[in-house]
C-alpha positions in Angstrom: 0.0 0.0 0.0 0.8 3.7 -0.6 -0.3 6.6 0.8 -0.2 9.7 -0.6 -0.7 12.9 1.3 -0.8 15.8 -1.2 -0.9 20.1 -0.2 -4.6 20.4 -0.3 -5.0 19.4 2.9 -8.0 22.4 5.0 -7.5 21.2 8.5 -10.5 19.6 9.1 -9.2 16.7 10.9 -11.3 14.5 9.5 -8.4 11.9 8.7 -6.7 12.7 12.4 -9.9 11.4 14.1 -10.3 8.0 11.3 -6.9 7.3 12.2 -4.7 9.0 14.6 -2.5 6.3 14.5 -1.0 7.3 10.7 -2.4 11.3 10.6 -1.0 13.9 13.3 -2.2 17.6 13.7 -0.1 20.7 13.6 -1.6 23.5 15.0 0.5 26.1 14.4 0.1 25.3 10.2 -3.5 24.3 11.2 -3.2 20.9 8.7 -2.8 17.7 9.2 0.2 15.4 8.1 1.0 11.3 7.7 3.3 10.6 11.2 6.6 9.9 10.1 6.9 6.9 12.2 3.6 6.0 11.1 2.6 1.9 10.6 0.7 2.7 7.4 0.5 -1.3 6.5 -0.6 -2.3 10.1 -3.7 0.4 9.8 -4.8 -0.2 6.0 -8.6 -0.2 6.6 -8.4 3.0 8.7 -6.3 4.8 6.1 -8.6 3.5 3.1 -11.2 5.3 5.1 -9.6 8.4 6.0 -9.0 9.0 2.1 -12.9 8.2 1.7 -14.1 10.7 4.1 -11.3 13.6 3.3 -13.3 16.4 2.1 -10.7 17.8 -1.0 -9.8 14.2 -1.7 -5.5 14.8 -0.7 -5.4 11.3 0.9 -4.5 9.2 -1.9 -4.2 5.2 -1.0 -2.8 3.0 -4.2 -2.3 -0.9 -3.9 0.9 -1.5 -4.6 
């Protein structure tokens, strides 16, 4: 699997609250981002959905 988190993200926090295990917060640039130690694999369902429910579509999950 890989995720691709792109620059349109609003700061919704949508993704952070799907899966807070893979998406952080930072609220001084008021955006989320993909934790850098994140275990993308190991929460795939989460991640699918957190690319379903992000409202300007920046989550992008391909198969590999």
């Amino acid at each position: 699997m890989k995720l691709v988190f792109g620059e349109k993200c609003i700061g919704c926090g949508a993704c952070t609250k799907q899966c807070p295990e893979v998406f952080g917060f930072d609220r001084e640039k008021r955006r989320a981002f993909v934790r850098p130690d994140a275990a993308v694999e190991a929460h795939a369902a989460a991640v699918r959905d957190a690319a379903l429910i992000c409202l300007t579509g920046n989550i992008k999950v391909a198969e590999n």
